[in-house]
Each structure stands twice: as C-alpha cells, then as structure tokens.
PyMOL Python script that loads the backbone (N, CA, C, O; Angstrom):
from pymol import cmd

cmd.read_pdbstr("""\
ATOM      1  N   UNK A   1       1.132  -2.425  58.213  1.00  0.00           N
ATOM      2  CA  UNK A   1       0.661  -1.462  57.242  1.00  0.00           C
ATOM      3  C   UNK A   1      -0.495  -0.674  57.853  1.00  0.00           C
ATOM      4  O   UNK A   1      -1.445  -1.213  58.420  1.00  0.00           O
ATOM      5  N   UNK A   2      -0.349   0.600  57.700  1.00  0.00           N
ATOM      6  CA  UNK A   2      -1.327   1.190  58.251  1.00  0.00           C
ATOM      7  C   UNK A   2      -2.458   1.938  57.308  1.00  0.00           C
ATOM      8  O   UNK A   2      -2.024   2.157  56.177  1.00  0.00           O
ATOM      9  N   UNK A   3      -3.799   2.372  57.527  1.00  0.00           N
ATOM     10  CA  UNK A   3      -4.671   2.525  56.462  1.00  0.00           C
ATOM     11  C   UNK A   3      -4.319   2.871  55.276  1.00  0.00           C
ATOM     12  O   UNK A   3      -4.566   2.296  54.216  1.00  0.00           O
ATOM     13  N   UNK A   4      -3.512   4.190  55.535  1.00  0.00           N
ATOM     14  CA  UNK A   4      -2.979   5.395  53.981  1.00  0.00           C
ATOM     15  C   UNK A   4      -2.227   4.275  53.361  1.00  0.00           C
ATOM     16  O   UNK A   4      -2.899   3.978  52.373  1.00  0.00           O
ATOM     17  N   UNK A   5      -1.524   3.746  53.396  1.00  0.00           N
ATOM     18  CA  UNK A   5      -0.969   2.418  53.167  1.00  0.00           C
ATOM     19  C   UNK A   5      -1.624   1.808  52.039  1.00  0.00           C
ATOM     20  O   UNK A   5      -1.386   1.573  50.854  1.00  0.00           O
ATOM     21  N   UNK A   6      -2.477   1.656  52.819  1.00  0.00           N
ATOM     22  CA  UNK A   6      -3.290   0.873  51.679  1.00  0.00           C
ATOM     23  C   UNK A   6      -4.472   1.094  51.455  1.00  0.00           C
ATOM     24  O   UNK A   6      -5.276   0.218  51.136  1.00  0.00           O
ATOM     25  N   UNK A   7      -4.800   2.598  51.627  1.00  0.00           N
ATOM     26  CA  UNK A   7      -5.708   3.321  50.652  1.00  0.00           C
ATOM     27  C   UNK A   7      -4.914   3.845  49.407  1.00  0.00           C
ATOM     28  O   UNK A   7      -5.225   4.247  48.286  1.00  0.00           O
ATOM     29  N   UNK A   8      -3.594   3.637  50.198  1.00  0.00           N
ATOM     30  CA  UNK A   8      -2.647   4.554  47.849  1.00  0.00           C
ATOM     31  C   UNK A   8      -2.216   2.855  47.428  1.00  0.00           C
ATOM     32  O   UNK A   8      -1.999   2.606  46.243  1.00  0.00           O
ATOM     33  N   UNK A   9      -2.118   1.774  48.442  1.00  0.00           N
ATOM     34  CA  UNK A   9      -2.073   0.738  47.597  1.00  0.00           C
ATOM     35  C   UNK A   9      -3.341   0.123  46.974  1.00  0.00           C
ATOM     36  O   UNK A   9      -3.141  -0.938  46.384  1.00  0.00           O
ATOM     37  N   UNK A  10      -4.861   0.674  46.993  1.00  0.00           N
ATOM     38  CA  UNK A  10      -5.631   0.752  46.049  1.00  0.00           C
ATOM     39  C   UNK A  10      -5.758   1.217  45.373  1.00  0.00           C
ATOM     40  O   UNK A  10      -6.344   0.845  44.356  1.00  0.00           O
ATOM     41  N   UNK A  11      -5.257   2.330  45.585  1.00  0.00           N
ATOM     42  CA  UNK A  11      -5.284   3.558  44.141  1.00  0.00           C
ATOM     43  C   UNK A  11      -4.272   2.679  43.514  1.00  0.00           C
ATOM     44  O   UNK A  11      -4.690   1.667  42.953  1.00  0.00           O
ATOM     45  N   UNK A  12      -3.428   2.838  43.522  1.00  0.00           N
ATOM     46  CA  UNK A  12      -2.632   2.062  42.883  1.00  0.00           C
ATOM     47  C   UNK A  12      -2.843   1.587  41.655  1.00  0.00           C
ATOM     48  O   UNK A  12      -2.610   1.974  40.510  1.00  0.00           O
ATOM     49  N   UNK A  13      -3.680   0.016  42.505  1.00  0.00           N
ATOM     50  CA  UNK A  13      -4.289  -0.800  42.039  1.00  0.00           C
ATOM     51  C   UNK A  13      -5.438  -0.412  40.632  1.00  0.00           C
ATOM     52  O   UNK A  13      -5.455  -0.696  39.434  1.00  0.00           O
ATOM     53  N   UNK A  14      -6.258   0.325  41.500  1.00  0.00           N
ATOM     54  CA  UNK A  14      -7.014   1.142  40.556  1.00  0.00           C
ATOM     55  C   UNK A  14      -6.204   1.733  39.342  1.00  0.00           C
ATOM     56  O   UNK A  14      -6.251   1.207  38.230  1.00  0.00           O
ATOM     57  N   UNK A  15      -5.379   2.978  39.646  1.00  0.00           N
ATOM     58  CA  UNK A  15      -5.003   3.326  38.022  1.00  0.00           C
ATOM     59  C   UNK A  15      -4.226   2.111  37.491  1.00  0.00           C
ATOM     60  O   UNK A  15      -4.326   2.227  36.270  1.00  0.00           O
ATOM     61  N   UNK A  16      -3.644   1.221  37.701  1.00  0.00           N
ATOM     62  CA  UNK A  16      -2.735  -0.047  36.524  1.00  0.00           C
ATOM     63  C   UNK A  16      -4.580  -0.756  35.899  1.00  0.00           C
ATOM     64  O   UNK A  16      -5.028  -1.117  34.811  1.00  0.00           O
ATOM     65  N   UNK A  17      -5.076  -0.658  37.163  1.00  0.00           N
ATOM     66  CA  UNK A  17      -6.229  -1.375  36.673  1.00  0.00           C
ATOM     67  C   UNK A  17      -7.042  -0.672  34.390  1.00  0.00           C
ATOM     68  O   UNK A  17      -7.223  -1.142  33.267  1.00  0.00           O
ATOM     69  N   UNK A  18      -7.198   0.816  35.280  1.00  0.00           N
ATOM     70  CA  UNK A  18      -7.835   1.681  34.692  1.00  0.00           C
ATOM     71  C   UNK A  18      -6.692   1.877  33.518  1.00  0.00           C
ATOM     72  O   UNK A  18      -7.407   2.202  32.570  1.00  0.00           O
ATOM     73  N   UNK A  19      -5.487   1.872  33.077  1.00  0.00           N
ATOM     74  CA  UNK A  19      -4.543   1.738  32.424  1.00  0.00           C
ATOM     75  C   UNK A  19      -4.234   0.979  31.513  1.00  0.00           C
ATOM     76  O   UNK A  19      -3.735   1.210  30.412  1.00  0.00           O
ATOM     77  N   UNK A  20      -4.680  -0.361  32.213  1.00  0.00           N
ATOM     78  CA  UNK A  20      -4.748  -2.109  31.417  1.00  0.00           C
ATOM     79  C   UNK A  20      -5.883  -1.773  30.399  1.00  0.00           C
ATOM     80  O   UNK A  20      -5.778  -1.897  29.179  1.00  0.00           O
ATOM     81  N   UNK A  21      -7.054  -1.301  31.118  1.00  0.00           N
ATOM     82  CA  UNK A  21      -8.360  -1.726  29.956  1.00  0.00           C
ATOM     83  C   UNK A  21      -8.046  -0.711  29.063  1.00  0.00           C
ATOM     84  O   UNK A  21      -8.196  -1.084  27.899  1.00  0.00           O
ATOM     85  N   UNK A  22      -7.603   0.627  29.199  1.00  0.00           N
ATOM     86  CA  UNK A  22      -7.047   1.594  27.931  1.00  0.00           C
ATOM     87  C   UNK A  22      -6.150   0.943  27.160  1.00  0.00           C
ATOM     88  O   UNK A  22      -6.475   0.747  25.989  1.00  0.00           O
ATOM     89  N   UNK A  23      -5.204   0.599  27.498  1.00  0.00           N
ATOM     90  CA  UNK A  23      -4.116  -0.514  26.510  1.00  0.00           C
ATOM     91  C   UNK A  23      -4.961  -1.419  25.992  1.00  0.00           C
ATOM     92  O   UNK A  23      -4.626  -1.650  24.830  1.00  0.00           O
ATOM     93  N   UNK A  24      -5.910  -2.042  26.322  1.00  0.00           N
ATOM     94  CA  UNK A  24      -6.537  -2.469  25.495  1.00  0.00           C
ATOM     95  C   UNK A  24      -7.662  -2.078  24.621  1.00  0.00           C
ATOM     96  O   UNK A  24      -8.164  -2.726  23.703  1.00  0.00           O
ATOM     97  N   UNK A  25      -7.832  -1.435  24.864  1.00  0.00           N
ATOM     98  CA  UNK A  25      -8.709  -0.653  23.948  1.00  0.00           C
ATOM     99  C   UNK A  25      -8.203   0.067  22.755  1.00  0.00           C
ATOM    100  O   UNK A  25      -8.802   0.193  21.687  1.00  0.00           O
ATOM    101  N   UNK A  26      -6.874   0.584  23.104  1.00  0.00           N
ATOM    102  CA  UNK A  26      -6.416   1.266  22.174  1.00  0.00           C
ATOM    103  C   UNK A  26      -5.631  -0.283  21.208  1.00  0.00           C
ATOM    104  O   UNK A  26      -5.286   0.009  20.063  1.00  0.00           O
ATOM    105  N   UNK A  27      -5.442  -1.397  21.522  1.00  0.00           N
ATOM    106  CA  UNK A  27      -4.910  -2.667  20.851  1.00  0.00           C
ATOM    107  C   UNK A  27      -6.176  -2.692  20.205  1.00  0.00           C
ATOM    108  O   UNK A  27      -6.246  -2.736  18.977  1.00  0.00           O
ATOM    109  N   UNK A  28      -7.446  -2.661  21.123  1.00  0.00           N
ATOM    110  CA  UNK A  28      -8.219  -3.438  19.879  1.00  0.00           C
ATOM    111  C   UNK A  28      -8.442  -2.179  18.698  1.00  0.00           C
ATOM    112  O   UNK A  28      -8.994  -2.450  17.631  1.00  0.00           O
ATOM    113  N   UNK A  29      -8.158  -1.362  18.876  1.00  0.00           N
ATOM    114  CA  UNK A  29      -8.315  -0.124  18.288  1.00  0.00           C
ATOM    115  C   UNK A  29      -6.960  -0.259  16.750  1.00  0.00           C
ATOM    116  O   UNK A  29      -6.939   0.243  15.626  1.00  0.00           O
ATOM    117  N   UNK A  30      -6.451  -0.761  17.155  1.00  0.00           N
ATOM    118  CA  UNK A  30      -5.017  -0.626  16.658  1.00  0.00           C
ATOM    119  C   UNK A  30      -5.093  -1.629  15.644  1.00  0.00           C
ATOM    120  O   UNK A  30      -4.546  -1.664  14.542  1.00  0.00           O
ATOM    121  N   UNK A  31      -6.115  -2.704  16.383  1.00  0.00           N
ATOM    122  CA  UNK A  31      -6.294  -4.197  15.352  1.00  0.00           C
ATOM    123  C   UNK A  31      -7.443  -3.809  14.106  1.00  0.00           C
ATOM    124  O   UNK A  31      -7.466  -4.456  13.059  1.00  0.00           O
ATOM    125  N   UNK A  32      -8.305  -2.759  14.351  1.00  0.00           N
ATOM    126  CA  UNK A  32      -9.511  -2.297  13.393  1.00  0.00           C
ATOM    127  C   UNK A  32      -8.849  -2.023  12.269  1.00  0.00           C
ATOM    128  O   UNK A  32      -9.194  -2.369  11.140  1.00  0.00           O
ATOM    129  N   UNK A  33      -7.444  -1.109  12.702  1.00  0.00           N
ATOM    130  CA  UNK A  33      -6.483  -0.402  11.753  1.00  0.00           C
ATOM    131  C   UNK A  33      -6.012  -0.958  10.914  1.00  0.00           C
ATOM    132  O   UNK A  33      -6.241  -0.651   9.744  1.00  0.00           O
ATOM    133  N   UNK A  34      -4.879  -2.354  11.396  1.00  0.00           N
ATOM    134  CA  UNK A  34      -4.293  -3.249  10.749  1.00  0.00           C
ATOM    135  C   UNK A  34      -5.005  -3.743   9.537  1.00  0.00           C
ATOM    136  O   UNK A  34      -4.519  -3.829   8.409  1.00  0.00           O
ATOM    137  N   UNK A  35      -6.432  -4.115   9.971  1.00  0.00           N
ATOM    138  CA  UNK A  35      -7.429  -4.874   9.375  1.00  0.00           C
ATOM    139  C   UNK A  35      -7.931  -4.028   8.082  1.00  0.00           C
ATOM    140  O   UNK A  35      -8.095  -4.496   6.955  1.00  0.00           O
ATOM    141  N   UNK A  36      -8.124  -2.793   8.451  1.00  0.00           N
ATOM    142  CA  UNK A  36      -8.219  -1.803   7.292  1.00  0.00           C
ATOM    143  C   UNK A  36      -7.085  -1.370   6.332  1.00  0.00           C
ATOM    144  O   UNK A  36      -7.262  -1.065   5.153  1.00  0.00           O
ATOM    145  N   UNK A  37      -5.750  -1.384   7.064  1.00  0.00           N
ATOM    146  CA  UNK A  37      -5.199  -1.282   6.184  1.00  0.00           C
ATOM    147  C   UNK A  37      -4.365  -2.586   4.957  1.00  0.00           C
ATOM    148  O   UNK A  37      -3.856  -2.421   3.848  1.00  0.00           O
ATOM    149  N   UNK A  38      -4.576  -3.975   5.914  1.00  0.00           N
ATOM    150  CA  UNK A  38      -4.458  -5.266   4.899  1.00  0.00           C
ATOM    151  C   UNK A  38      -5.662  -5.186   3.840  1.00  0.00           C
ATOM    152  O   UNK A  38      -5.615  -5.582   2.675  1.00  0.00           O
ATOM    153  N   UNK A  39      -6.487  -4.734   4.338  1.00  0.00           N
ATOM    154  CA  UNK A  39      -7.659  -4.611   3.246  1.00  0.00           C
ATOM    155  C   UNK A  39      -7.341  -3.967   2.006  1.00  0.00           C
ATOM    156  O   UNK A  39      -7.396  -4.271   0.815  1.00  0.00           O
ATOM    157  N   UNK A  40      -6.947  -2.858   2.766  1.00  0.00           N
ATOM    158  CA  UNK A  40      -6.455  -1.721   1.137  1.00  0.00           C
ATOM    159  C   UNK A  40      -5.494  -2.388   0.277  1.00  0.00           C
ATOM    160  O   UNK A  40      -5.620  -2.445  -0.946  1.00  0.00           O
ATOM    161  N   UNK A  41      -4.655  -2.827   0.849  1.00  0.00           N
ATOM    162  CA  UNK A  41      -3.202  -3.485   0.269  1.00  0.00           C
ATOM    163  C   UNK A  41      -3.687  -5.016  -0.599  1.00  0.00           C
ATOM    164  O   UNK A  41      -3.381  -5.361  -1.741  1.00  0.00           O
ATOM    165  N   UNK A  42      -4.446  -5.652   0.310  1.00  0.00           N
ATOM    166  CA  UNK A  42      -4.572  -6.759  -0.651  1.00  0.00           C
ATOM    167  C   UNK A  42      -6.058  -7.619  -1.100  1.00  0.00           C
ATOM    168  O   UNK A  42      -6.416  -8.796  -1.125  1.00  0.00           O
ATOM    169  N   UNK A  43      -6.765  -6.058  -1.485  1.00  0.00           N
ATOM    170  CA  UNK A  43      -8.169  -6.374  -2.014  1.00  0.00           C
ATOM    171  C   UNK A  43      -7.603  -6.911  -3.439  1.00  0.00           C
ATOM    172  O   UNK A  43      -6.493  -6.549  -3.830  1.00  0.00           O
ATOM    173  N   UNK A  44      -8.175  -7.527  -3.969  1.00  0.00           N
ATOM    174  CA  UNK A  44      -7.910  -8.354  -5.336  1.00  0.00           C
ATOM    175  C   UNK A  44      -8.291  -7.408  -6.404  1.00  0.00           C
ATOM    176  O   UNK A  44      -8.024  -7.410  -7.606  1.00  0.00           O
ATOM    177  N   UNK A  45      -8.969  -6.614  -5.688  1.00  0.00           N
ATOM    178  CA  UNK A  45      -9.720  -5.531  -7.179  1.00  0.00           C
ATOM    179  C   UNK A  45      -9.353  -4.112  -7.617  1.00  0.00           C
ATOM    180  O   UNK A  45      -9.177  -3.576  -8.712  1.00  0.00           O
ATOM    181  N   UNK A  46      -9.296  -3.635  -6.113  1.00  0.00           N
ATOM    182  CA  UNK A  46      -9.355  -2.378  -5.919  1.00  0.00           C
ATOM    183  C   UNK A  46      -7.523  -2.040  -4.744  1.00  0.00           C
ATOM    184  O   UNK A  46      -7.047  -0.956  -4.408  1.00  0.00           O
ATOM    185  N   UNK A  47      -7.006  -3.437  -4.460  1.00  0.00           N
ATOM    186  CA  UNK A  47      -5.854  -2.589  -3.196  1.00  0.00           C
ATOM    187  C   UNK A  47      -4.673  -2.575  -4.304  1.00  0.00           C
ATOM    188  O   UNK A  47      -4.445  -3.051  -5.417  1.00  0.00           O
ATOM    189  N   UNK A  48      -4.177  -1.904  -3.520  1.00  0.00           N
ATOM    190  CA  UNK A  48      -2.358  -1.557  -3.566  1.00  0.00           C
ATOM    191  C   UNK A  48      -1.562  -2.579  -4.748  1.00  0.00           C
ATOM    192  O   UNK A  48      -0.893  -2.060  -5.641  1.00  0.00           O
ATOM    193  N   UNK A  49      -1.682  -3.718  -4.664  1.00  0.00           N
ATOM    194  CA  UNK A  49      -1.064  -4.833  -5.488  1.00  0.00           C
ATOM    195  C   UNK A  49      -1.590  -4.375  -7.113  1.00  0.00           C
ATOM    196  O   UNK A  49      -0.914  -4.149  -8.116  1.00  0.00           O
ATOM    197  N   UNK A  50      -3.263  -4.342  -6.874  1.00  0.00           N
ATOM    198  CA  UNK A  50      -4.043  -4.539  -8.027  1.00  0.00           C
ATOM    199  C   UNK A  50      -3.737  -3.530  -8.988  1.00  0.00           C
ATOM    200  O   UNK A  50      -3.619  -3.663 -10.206  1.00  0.00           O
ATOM    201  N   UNK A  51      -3.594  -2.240  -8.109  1.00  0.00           N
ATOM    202  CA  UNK A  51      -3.326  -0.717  -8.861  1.00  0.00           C
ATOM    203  C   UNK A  51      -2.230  -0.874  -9.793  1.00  0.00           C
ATOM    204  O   UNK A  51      -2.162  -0.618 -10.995  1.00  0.00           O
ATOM    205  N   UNK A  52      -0.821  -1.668  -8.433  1.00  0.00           N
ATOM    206  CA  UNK A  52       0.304  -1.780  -9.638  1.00  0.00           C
ATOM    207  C   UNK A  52       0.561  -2.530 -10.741  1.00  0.00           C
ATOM    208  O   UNK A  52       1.311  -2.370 -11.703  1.00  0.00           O
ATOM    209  N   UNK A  53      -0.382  -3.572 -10.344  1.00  0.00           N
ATOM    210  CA  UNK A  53      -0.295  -5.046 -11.613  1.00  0.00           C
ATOM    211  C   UNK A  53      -0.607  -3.933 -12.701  1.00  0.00           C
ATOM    212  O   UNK A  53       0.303  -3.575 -13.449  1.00  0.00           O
ATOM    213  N   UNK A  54      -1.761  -3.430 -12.796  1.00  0.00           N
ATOM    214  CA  UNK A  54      -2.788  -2.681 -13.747  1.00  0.00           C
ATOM    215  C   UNK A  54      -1.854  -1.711 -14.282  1.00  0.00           C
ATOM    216  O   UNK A  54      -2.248  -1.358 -15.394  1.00  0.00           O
ATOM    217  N   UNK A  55      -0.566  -1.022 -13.881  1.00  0.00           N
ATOM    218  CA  UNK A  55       0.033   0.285 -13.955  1.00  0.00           C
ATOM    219  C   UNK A  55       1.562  -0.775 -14.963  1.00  0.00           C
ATOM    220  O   UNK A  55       2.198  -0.585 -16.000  1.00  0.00           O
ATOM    221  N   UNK A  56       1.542  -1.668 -14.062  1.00  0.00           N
ATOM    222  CA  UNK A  56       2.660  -2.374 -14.641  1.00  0.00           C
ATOM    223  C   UNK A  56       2.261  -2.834 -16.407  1.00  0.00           C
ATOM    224  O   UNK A  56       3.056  -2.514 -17.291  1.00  0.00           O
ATOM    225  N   UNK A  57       1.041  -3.551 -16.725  1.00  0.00           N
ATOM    226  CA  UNK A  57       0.693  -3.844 -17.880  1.00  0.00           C
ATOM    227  C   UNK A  57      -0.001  -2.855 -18.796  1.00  0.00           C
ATOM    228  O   UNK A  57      -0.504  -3.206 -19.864  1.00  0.00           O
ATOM    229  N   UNK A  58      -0.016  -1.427 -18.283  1.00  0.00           N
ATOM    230  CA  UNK A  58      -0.147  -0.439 -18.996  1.00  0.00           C
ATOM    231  C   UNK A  58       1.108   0.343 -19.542  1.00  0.00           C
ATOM    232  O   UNK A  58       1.172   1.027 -20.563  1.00  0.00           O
ATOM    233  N   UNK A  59       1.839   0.145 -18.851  1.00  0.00           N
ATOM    234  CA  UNK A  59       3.539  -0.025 -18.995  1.00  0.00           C
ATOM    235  C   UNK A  59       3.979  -0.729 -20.297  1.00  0.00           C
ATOM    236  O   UNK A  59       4.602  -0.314 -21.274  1.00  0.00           O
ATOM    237  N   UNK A  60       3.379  -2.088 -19.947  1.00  0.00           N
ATOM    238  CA  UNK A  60       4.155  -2.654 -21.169  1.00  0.00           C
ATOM    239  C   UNK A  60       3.455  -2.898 -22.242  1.00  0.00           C
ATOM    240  O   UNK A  60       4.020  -3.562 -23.110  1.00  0.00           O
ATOM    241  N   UNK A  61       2.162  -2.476 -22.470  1.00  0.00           N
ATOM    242  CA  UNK A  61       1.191  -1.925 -23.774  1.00  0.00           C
ATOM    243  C   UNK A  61       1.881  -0.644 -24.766  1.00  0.00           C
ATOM    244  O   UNK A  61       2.067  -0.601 -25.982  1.00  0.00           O
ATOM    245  N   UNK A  62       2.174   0.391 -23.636  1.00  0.00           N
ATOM    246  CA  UNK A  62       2.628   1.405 -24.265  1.00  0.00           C
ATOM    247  C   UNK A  62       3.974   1.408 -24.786  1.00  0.00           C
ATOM    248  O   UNK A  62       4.272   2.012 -25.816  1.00  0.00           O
ATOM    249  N   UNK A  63       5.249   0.369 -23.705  1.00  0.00           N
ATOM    250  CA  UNK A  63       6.046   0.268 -24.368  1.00  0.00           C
ATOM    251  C   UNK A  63       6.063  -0.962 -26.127  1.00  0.00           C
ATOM    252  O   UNK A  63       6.788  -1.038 -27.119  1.00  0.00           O
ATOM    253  N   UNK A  64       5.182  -1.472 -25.772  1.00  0.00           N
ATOM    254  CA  UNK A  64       4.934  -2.704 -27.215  1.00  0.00           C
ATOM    255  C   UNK A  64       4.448  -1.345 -28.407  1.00  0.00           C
ATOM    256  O   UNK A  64       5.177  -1.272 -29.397  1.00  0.00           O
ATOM    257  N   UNK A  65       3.472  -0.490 -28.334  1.00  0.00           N
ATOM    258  CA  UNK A  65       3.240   0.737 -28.881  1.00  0.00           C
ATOM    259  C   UNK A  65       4.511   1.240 -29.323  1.00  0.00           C
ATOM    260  O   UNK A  65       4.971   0.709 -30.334  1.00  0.00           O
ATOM    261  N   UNK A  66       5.161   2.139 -28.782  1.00  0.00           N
ATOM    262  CA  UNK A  66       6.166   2.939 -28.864  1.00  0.00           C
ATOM    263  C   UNK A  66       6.918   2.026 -29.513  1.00  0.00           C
ATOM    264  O   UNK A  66       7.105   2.357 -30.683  1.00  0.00           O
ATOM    265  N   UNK A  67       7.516   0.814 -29.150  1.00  0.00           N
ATOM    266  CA  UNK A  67       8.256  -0.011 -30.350  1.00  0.00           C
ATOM    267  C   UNK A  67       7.616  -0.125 -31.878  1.00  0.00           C
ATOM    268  O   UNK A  67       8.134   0.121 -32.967  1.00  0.00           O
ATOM    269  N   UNK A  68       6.148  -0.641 -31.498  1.00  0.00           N
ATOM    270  CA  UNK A  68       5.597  -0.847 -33.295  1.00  0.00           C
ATOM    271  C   UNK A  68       6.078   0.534 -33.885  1.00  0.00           C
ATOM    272  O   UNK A  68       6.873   0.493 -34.824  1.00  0.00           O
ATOM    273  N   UNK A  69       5.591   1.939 -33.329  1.00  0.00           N
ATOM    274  CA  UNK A  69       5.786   2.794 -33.658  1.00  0.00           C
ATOM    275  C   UNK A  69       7.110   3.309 -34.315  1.00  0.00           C
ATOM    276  O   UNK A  69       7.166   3.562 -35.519  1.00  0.00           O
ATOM    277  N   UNK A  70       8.052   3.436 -33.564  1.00  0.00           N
ATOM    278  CA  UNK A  70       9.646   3.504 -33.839  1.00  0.00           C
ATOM    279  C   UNK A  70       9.665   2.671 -34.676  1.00  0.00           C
ATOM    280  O   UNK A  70      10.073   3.247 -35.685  1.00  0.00           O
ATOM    281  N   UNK A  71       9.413   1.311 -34.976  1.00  0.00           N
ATOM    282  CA  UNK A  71       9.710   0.274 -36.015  1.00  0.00           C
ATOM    283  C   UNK A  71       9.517   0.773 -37.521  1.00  0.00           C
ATOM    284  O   UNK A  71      10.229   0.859 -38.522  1.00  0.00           O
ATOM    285  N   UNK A  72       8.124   1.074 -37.160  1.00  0.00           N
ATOM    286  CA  UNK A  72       7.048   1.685 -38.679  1.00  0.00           C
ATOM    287  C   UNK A  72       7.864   2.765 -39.146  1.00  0.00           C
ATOM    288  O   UNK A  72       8.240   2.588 -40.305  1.00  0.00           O
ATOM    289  N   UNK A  73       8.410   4.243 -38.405  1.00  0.00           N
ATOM    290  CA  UNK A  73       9.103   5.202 -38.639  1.00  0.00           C
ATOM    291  C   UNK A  73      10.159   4.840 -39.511  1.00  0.00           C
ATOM    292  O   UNK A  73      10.173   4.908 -40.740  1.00  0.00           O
ATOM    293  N   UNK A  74      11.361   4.305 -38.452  1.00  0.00           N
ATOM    294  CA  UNK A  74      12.401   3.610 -39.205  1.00  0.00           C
ATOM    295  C   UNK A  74      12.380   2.865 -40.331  1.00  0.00           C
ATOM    296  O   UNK A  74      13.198   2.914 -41.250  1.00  0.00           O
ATOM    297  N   UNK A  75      11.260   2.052 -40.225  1.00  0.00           N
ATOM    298  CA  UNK A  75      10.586   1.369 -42.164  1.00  0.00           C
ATOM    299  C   UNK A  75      10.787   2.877 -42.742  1.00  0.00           C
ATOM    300  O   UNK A  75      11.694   3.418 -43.374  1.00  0.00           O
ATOM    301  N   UNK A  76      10.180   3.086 -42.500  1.00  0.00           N
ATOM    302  CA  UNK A  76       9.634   4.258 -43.521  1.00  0.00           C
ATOM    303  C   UNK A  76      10.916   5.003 -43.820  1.00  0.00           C
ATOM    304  O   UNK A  76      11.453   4.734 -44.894  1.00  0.00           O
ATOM    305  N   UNK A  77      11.325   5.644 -43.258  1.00  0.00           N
ATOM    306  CA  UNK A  77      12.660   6.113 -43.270  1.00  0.00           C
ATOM    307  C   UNK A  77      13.747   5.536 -44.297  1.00  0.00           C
ATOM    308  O   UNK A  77      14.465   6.190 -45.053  1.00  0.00           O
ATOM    309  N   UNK A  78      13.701   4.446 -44.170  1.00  0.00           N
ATOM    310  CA  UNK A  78      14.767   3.609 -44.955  1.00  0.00           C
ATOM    311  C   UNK A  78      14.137   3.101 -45.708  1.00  0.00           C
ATOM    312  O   UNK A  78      14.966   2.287 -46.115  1.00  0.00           O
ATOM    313  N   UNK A  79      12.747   2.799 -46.596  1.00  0.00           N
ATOM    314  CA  UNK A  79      12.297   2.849 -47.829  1.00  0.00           C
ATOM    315  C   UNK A  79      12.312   3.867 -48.319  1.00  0.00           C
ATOM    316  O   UNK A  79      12.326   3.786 -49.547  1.00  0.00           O
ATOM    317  N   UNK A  80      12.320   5.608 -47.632  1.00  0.00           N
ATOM    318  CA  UNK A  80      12.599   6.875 -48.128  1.00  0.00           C
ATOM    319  C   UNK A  80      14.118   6.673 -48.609  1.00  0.00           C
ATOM    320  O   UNK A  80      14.388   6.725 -49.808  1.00  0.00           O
ATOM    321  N   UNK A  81      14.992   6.467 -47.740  1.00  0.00           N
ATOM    322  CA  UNK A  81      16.332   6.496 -48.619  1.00  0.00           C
ATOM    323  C   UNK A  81      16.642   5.964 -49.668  1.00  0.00           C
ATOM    324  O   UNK A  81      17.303   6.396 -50.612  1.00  0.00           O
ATOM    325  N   UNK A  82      15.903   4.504 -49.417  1.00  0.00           N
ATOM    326  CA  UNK A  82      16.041   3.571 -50.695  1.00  0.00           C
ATOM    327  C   UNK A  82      15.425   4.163 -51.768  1.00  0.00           C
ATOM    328  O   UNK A  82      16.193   4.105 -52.728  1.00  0.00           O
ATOM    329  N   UNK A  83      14.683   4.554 -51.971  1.00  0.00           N
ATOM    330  CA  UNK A  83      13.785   5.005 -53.186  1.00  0.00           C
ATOM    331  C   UNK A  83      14.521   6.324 -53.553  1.00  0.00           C
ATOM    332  O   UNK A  83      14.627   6.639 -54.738  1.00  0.00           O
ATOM    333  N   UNK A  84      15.027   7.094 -52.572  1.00  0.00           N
ATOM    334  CA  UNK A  84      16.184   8.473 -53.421  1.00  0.00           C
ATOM    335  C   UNK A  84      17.250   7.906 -54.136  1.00  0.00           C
ATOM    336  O   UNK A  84      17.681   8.162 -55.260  1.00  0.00           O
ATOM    337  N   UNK A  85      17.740   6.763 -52.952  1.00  0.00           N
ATOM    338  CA  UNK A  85      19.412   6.157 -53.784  1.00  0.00           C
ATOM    339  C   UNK A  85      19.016   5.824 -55.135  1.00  0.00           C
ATOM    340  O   UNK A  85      19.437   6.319 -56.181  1.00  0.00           O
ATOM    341  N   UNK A  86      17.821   4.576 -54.907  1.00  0.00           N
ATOM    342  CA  UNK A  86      17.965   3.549 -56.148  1.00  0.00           C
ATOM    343  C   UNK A  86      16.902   4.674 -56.662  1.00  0.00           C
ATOM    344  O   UNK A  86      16.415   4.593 -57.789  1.00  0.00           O
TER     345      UNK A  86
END
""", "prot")
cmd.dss("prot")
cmd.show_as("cartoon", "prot")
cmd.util.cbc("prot")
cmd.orient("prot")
C-alpha cells in the first residue's frame, strides 16, 4: 500500500467516523421526540386518551339528554291526544 492509499483510507475512516456520531445524534434526537410525543398521548390529564374519554362521556350525557327529552315530548304528545279523544 502506498501513502494515497492510505491517506483516502483515513479519510475514509474519518467520514464513517464523522457519520456514526451524526446517526447518533440525530437517534438521540429522535428519542427526545418519541418521549414527547408518548407524553402527549398518555398524560393522564391533559393527552390524547384523556381528551377522548372526556369527549366519549360527553357523548353519552347528551345522548341520556336527548332521550329524557324525546321521552317528555312523546309524553306529552300522547296525553295531548288522549285528552282530545277522551
């Protein structure tokens, strides 16, 4: 092997070198992310889960509503008929 040889088999060396610590950097970079985004998803108060629990039982408030409601109508309705017939 003669010098040039292995002056580009340091370079080489050098950029995989200089390459490796970017891959890692951008992993640990990548892990900040993950971490932020499990956060959002499964904060107990404020993530992703919590929003829908909260959306889900506002759901079924309004539908328990809308039934009493329709119920009361329909009463009413059919004590109106009753009271024209009889």
């Amino acid at each position: 092997m003669d010098e040039a040889e292995i002056q580009d088999l340091k370079e080489a060396i050098g950029n995989l070198a200089h390459q490796i610590q970017r891959m890692s950097d951008k992993q640990d970079e990548m892990l900040e992310d993950v971490k932020k985004i499990k956060e959002a998803i499964y904060n107990p108060d404020q993530g992703l889960y919590a929003r829908v629990r909260d959306l889900e039982q506002w759901q079924q408030n309004v539908a328990k509503f809308i039934w009493t409601v329709g119920l009361a109508v329909t009463g009413l309705i059919m004590q109106a008929i009753y009271t024209n017939i009889f």
